[in-house]
Backbone bond lengths (Angstrom), bond angles and torsions (degrees), N, CA, C in turn:
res aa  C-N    CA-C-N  psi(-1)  N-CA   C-N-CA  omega(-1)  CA-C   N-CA-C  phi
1 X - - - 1.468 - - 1.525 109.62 -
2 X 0.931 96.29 150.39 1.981 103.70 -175.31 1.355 103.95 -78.46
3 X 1.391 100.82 160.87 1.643 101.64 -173.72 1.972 89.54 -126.80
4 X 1.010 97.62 151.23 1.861 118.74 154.47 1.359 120.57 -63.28
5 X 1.688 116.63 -12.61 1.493 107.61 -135.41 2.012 81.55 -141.21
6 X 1.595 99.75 8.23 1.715 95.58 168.33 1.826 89.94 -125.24
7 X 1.497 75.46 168.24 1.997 98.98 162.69 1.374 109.56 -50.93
8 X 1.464 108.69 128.82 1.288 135.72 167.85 1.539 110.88 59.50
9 X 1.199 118.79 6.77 1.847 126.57 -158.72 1.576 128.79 69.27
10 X 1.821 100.45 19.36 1.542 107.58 174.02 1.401 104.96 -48.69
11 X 1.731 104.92 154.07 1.200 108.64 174.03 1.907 121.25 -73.79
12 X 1.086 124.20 155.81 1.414 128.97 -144.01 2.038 88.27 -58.81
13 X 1.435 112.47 -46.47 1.508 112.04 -157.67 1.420 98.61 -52.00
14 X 1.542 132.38 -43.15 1.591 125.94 173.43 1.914 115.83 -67.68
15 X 1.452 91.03 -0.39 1.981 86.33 -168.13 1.553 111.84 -102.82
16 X 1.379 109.38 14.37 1.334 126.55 -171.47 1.532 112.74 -76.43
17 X 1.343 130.22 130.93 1.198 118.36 -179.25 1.849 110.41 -88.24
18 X 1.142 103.51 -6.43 1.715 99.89 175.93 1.659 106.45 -88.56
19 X 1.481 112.90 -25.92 1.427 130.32 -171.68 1.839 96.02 -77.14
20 X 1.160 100.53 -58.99 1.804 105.02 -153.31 1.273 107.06 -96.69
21 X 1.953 96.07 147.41 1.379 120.87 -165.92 1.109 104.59 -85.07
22 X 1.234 137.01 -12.34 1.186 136.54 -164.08 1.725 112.55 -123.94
23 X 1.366 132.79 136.47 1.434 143.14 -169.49 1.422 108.19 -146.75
24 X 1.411 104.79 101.31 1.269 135.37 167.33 1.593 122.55 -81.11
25 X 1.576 126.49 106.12 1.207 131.21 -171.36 1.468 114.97 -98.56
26 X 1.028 140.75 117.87 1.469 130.81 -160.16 1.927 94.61 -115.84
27 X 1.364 102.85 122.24 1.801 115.97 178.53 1.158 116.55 -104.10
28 X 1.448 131.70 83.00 1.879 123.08 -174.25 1.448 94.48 -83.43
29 X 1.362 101.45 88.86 1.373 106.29 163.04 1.399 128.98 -150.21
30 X 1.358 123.48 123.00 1.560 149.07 -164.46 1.143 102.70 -127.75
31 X 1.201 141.71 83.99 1.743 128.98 164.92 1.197 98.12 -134.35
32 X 1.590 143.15 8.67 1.164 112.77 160.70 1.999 116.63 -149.03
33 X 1.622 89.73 36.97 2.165 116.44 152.97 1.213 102.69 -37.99
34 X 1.644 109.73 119.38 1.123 91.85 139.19 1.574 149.14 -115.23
35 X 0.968 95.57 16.60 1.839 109.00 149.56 1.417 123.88 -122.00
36 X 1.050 119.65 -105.89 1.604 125.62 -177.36 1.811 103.55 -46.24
37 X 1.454 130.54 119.00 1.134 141.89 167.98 2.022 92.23 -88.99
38 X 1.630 101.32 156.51 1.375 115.31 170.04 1.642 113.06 129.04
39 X 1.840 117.70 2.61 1.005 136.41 159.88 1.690 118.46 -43.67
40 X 1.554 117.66 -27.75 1.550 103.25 -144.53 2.101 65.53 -98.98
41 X 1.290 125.56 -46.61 1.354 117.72 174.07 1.928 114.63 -24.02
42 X 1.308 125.89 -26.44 1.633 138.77 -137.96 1.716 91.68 -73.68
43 X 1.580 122.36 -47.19 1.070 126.54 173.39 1.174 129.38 -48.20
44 X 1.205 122.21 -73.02 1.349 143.18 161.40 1.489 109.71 -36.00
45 X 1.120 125.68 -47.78 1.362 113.54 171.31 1.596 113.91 -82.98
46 X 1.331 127.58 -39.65 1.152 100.88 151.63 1.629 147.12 -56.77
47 X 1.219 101.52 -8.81 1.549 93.60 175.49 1.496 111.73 -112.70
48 X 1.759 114.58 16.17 1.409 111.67 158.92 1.794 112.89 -105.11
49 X 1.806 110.45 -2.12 1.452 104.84 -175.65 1.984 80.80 -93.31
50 X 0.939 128.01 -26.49 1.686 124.92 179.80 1.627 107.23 -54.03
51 X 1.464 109.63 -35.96 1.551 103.62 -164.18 1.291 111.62 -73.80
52 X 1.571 108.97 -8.27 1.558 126.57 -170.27 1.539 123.63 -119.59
53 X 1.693 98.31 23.96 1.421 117.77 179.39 1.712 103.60 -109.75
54 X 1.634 92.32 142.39 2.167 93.90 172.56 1.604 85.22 -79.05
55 X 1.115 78.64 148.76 1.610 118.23 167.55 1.527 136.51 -91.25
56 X 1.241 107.41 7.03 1.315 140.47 -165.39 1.664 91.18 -102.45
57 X 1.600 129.06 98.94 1.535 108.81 162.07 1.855 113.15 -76.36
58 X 1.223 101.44 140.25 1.751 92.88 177.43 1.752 115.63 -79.95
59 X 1.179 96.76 -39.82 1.529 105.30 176.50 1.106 126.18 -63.88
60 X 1.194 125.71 -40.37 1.523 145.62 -172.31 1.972 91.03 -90.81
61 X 1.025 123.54 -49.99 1.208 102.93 -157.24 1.272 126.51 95.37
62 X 1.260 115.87 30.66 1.895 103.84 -152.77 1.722 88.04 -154.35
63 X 1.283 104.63 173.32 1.652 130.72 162.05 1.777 106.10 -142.86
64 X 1.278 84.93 90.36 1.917 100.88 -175.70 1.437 113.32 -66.95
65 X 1.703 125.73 -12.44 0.726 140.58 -168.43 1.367 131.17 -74.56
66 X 1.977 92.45 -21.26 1.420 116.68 164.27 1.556 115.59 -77.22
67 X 1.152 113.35 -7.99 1.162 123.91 178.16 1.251 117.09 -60.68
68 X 1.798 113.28 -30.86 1.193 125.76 178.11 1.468 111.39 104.70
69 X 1.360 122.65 132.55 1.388 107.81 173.83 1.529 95.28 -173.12
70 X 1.867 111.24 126.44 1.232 147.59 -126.02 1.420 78.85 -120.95
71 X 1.650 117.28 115.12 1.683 125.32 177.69 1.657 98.80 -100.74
72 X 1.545 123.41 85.54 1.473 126.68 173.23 1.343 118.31 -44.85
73 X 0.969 94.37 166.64 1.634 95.04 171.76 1.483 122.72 -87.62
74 X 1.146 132.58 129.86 1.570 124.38 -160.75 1.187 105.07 -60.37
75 X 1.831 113.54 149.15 1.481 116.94 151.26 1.228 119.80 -65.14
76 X 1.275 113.57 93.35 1.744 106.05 167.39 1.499 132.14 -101.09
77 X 0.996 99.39 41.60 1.788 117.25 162.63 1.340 117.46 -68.69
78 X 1.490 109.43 115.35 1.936 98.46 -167.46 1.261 91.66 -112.80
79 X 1.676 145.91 -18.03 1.130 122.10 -118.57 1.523 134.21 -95.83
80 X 1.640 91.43 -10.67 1.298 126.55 152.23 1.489 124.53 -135.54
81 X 1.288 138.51 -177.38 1.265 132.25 156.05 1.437 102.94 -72.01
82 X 1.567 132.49 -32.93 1.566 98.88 -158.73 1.418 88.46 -103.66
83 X 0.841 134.51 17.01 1.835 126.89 153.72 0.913 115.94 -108.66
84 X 1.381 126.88 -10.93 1.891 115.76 133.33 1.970 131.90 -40.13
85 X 1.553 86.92 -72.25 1.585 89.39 152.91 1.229 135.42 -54.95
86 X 1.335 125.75 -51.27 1.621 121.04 152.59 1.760 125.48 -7.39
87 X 2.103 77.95 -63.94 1.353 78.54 177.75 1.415 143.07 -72.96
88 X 1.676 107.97 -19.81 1.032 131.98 -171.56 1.589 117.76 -87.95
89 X 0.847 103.44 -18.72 1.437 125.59 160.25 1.471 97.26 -61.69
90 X 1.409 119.16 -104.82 1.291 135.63 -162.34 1.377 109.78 -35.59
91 X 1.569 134.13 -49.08 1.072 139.35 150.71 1.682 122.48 -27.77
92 X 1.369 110.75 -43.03 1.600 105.62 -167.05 1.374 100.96 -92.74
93 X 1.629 117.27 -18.77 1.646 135.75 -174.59 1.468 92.91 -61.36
94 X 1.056 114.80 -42.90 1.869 130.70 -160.10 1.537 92.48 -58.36
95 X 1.666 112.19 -73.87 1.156 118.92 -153.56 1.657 126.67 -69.30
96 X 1.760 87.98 -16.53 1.389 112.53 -169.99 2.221 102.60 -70.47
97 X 1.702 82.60 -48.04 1.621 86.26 -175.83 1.612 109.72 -79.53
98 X 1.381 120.15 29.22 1.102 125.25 164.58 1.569 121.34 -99.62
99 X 1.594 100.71 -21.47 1.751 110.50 176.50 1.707 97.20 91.59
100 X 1.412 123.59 34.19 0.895 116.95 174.12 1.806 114.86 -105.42
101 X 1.314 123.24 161.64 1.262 114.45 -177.26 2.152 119.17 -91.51
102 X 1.267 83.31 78.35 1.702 79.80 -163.44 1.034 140.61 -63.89
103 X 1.554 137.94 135.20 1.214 160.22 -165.29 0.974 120.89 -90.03
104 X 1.396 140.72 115.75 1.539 124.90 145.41 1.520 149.83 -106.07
105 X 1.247 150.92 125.62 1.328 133.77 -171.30 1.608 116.27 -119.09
106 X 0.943 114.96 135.49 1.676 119.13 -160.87 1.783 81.92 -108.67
107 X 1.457 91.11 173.32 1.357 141.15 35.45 1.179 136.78 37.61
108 X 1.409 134.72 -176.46 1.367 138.29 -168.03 1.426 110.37 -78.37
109 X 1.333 122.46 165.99 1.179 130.49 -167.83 1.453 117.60 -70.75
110 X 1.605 106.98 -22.25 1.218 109.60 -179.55 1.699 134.54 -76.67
111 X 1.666 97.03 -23.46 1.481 101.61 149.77 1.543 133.35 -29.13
112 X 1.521 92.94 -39.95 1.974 89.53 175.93 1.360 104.04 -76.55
113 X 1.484 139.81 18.15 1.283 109.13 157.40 1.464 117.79 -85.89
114 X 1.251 114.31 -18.29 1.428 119.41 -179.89 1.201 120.14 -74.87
115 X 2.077 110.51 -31.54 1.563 103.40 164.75 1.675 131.40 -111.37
116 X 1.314 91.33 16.53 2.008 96.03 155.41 1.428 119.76 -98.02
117 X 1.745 103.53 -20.64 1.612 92.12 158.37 1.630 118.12 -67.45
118 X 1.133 117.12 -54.33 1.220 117.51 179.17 2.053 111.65 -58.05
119 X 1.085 124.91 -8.00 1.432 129.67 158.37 1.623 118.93 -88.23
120 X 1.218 112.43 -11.91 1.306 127.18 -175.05 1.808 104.77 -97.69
121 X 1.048 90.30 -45.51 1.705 98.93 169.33 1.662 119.05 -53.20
122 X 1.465 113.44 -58.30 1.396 117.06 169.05 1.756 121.93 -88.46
123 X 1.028 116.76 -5.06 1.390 125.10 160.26 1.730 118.61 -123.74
124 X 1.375 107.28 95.13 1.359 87.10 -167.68 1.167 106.87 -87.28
125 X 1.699 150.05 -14.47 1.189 145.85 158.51 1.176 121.47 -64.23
126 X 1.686 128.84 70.02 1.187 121.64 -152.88 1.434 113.94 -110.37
127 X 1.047 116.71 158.77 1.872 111.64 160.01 1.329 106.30 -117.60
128 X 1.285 96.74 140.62 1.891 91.09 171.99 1.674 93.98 -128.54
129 X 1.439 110.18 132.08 1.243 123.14 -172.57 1.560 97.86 -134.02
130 X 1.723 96.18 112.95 1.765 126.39 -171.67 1.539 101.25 -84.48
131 X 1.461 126.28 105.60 1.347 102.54 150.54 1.925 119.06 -86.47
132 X 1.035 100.73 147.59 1.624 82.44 -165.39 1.645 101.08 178.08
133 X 1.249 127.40 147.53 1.350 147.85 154.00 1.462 122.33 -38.61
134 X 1.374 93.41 -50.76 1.494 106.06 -139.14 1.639 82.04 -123.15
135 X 1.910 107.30 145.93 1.464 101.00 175.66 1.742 127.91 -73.50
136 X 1.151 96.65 -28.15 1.270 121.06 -174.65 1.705 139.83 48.48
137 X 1.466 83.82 29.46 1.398 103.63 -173.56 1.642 130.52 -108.65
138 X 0.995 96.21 28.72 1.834 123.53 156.48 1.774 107.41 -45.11
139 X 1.544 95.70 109.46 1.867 72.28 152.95 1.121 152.37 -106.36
140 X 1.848 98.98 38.92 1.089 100.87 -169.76 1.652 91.97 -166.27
141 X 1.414 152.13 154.93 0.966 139.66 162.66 1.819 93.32 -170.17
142 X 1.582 92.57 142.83 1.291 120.43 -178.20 1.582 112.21 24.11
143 X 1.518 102.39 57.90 1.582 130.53 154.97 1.827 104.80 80.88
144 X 1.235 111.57 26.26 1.808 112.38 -165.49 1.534 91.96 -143.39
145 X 1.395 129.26 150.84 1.432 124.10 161.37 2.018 106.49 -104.67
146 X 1.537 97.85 4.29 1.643 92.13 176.50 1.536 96.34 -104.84
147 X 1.381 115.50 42.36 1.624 113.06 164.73 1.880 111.86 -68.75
148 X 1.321 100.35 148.53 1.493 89.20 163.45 1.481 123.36 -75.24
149 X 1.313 120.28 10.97 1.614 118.16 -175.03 2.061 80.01 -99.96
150 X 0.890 118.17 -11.31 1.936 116.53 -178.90 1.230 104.51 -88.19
151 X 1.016 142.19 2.94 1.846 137.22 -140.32 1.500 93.77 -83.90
152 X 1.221 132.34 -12.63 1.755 109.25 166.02 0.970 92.66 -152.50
153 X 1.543 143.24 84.10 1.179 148.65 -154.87 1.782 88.02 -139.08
154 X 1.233 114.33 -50.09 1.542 142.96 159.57 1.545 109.08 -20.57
155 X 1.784 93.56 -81.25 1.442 106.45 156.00 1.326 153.59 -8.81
156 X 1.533 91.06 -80.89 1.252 110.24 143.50 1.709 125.66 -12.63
157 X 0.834 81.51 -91.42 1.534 103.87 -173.43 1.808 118.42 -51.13
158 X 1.572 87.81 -28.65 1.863 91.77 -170.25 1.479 108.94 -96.69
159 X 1.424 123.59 -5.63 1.410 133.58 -166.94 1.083 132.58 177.28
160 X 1.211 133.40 -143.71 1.532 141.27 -167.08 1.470 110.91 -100.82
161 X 1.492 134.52 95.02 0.962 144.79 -159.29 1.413 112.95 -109.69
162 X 1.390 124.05 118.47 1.709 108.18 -172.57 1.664 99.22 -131.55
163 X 1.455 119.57 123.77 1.239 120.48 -161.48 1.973 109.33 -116.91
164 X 1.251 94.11 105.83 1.586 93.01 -173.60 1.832 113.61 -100.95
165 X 1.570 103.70 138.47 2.020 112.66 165.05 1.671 88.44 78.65
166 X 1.292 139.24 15.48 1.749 134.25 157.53 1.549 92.23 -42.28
167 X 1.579 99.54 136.58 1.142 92.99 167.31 2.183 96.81 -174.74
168 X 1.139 82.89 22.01 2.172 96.92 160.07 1.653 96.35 -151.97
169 X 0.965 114.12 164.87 1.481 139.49 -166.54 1.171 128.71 177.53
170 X 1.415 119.72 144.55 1.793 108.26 162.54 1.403 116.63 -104.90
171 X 1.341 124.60 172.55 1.620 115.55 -147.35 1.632 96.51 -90.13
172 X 2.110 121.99 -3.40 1.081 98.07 -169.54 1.402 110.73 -88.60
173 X 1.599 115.71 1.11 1.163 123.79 -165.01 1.652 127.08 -82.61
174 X 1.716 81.27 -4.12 1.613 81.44 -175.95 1.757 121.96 -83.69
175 X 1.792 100.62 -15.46 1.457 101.20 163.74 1.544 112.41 -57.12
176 X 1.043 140.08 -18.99 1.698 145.74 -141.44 1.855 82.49 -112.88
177 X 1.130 119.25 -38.83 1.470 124.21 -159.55 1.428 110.68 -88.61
178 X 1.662 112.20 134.71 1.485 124.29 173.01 1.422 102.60 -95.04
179 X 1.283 124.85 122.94 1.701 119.12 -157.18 1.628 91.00 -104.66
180 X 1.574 133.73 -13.41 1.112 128.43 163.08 1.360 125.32 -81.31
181 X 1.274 121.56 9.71 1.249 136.69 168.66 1.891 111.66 -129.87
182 X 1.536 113.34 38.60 1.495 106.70 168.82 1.363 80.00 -155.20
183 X 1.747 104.02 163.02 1.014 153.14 -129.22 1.345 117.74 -142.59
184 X 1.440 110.01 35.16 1.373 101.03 -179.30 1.596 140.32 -45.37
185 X 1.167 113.89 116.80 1.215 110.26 -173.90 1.852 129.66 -40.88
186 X 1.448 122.90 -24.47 0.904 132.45 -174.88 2.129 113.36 -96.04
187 X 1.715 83.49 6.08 1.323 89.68 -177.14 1.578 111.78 -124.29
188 X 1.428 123.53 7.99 1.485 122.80 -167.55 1.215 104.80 -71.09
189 X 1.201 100.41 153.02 1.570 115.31 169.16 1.464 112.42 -130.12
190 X 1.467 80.07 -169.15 2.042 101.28 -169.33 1.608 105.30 -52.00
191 X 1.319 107.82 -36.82 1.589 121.74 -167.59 1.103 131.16 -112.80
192 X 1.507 103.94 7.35 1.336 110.68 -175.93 1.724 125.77 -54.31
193 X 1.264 110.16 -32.54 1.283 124.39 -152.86 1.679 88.94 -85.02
194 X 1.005 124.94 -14.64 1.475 123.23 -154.60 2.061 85.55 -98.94
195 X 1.173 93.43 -51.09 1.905 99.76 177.21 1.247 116.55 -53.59
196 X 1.162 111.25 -38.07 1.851 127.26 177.16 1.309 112.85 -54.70
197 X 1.836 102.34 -60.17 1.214 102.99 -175.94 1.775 121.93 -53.39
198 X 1.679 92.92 -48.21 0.927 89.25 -177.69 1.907 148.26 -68.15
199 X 1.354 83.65 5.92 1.768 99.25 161.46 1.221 107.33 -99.81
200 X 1.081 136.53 20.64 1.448 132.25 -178.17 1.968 101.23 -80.34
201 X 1.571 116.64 146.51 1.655 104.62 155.92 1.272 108.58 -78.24
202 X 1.199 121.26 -159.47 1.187 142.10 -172.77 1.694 112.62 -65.00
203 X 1.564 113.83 -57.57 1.090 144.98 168.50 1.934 120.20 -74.03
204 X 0.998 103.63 120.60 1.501 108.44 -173.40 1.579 119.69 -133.36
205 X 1.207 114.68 114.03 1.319 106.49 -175.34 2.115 97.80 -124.07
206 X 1.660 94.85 123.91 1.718 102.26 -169.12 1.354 104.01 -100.60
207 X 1.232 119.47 137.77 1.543 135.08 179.01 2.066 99.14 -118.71
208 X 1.059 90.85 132.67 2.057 102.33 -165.91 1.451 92.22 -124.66
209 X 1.547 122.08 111.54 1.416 112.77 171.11 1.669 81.20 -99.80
210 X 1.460 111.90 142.63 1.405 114.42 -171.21 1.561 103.42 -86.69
211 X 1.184 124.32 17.35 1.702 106.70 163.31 1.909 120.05 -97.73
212 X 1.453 78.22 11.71 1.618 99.18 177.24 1.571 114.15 -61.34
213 X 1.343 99.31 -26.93 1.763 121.06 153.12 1.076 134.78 -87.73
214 X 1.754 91.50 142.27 1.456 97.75 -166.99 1.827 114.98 -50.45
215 X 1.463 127.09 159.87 1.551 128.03 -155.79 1.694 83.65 -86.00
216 X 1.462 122.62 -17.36 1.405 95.25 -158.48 1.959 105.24 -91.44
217 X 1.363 100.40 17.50 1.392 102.31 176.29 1.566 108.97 -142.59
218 X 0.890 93.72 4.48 1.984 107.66 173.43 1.465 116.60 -154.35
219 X 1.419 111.21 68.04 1.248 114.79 -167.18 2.118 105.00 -83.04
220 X 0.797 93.08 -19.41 1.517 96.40 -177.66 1.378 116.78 -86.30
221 X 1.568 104.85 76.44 1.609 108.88 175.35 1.515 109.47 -137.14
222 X 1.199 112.11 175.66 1.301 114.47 178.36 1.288 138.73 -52.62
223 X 1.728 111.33 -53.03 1.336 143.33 139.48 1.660 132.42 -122.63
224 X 1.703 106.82 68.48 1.287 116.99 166.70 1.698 119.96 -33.62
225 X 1.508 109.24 128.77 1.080 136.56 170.78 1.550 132.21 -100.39
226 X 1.226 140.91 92.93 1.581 137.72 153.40 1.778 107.88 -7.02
227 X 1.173 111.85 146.68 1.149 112.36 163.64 1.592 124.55 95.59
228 X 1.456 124.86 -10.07 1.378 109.83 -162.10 1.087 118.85 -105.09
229 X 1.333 116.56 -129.33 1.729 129.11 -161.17 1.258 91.64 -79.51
230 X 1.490 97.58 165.38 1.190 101.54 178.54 2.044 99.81 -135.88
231 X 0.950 127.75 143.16 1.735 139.56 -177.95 1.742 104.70 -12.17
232 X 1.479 112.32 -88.52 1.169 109.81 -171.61 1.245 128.10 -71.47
233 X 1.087 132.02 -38.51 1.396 145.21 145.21 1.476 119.36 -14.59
234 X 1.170 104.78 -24.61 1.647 112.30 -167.46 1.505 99.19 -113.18
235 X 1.523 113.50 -38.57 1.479 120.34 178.12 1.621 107.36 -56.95
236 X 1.572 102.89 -46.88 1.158 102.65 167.58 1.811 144.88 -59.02
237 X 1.430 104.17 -23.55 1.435 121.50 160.49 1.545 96.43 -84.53
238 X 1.102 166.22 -74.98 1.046 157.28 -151.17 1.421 116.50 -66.90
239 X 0.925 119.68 -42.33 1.684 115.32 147.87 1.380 135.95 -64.89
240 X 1.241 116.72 -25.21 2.046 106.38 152.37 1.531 100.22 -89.25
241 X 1.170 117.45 15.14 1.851 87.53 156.82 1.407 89.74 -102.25
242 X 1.368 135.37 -55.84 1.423 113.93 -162.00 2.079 112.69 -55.13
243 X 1.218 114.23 -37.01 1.677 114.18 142.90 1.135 122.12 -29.55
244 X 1.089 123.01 -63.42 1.602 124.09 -151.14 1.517 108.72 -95.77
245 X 1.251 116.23 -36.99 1.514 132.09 170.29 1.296 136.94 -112.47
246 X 1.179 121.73 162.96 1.477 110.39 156.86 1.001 144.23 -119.56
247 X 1.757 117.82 117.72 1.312 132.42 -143.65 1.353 99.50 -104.81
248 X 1.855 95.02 105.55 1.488 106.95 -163.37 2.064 96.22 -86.56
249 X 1.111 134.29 6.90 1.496 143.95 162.56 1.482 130.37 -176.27
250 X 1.637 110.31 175.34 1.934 97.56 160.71 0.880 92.69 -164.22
251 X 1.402 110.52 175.68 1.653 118.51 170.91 1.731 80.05 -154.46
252 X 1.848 91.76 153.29 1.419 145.36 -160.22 2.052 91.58 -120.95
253 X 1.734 95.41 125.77 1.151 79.17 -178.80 1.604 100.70 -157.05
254 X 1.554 135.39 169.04 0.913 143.07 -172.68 1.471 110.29 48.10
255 X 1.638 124.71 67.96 1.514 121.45 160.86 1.714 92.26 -100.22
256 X 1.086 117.12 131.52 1.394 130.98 -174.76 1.944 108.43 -112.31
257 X 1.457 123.62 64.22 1.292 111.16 -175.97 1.654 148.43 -30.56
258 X 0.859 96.21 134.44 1.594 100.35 173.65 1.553 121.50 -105.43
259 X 1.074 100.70 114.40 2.022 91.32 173.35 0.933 116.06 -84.53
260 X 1.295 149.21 42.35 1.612 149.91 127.96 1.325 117.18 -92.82
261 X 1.290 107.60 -48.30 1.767 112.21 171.78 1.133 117.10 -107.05
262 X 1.514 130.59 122.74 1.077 129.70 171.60 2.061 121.73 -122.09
263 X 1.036 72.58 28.09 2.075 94.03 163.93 1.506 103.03 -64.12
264 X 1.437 116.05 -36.74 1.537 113.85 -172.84 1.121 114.92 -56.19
265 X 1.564 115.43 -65.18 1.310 139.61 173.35 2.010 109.85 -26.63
266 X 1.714 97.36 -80.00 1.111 90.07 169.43 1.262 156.62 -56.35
267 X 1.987 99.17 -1.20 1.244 95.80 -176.29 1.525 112.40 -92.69
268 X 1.638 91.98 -15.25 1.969 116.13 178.67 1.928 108.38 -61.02
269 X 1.629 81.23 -26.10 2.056 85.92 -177.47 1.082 120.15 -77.98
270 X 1.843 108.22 -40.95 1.761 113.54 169.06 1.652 111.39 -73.14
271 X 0.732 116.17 -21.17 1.588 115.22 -174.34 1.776 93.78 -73.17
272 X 1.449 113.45 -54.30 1.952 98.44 166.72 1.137 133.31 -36.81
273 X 1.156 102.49 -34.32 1.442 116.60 -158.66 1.476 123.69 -97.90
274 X 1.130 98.37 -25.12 1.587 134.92 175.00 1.820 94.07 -79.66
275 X 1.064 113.55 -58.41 1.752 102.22 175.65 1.260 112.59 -78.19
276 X 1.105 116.94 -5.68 1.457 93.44 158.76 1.468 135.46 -108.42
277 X 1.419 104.56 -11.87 1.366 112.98 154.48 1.618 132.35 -66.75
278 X 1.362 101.75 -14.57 1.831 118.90 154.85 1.102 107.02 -57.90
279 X 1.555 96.74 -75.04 1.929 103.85 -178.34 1.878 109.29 -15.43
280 X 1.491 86.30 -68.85 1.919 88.10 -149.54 1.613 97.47 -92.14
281 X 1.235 115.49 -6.90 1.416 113.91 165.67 2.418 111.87 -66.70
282 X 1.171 86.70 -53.33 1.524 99.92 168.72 1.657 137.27 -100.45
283 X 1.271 94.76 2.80 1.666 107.87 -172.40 1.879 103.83 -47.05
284 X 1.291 132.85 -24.21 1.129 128.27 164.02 1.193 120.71 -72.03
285 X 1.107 130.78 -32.53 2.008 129.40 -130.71 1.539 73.57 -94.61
286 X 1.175 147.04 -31.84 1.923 116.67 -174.79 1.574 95.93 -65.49
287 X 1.147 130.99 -31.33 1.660 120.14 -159.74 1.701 89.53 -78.53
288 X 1.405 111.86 -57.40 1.145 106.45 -172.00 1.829 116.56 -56.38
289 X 0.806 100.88 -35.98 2.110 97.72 169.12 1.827 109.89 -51.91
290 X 1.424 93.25 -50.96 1.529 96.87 -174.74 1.787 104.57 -62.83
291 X 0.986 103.50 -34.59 1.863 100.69 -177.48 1.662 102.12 -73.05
């Protein structure tokens, strides 16, 4: 029987954390927006537009759901930013040294500093590939370095950073920035996705601040942007990386709800679901390329 109290309302035998491959961490956390507040809401509404998604992928062919997937209990540590990250760290450290395939859902963008360190820790040849608006590579903003204008600033610095659809910035950020490894949105091309990939390592862990999309199909974000991704286009880069690599996690971040429109929500639920039906749809085909 389905429960209220797992992902999407799978039935309990897939919601097992000794059973399931998959561990979903949910972060209601907003404490350091700086405009539009309603980020730490992003969870919660995503995992009530999920309960109201088929489960049937058409493309993939699959129900990933049997795969199993473990709905944690949220980090709810507000009390600073860096005991947010603290926590979020230690939390994803947990699930990671369990051999599980980990998930994340924000909240604010800045949560991913707590879980690409902790991906950086057990993968140290890493790529971290930003979809996102905004560069976010400040190291420091409004007196905290776990600001969400910092969210891979970390990154940066520790590895292989690939930043796709940037397209706002501040001018100090461009010392922090490898401009042969981003993707400006106002500059993509036919082939881009193929160039991207191909700086990727072996190992890939993707962080999606959802205003990385265009506003007229993801209007519910923190600070919506003109100009971006657009649905398939992105499905389509996100599926030759789970092909081409192996995407040992991600986290989904900054859906900021609206109670009049809730297109946002759902599109934050298929976009989960959709990466993870890559995952276990392709989790071989990088070994098999290399053979």
């Amino acid at each position: 029987m389905a429960s209220k109290t797992n992902y999407a309302g799978i039935p309990d035998k897939y919601a097992r954390i000794d059973e399931a491959k998959v561990v979903l961490i949910p972060v209601p956390y907003d404490g350091t927006s700086s405009w539009q507040k309603g980020a730490d809401k992003g969870p919660q509404a995503f995992l009530e537009a999920s309960e109201n998604m088929e489960l049937y992928d058409i493309e993939t062919r699959t129900e990933v759901y049997k795969k199993g997937i473990y709905l944690a209990p949220p980090v709810s540590e507000n009390s600073s930013p860096e005991k947010m990250v603290e926590a979020v760290h230690k939390t994803t450290k947990n699930y990671i040294a369990q051999d599980k395939f980990v998930t994340i859902f924000g909240g604010e963008h800045s949560v991913s500093i707590g879980t690409i360190r902790a991906f950086h820790e057990q993968f140290p040849d890493l790529t971290v590939v930003q979809l996102d608006a905004h560069a976010d590579l400040r190291p420091s903003y409004e007196g905290s370095a776990c600001n969400h204008a910092c969210a891979v600033h970390e990154a940066s610095k520790k590895g292989n950073l690939i930043q796709v659809g940037i397209r706002s910035m501040d001018e100090s950020e461009l010392e922090h920035m490898d401009e042969n490894r981003v993707y400006f949105a106002h500059d993509l091309y036919e082939d881009w996705q193929d160039d991207a990939i191909g700086q990727m390592t072996p190992n890939v862990f993707i962080t999606i601040d959802l205003d990385a999309f265009d506003p007229s199909i993801m209007p519910s974000t923190g600070t919506p942007e003109p100009g971006g991704l657009f649905w398939y286009e992105t499905l389509e880069f996100l599926k030759d990386i789970f092909k081409k690599k192996n995407v040992v996690g991600f986290d989904i971040v900054e859906l900021c709800p609206n109670e009049v429109d809730k297109s946002s929500d759902f599109l934050a639920a298929k976009l989960y679901y959709k990466m993870l039906s890559y995952k276990f749809k392709y989790e071989n085909a990088s070994e098999d390329e290399e053979d």
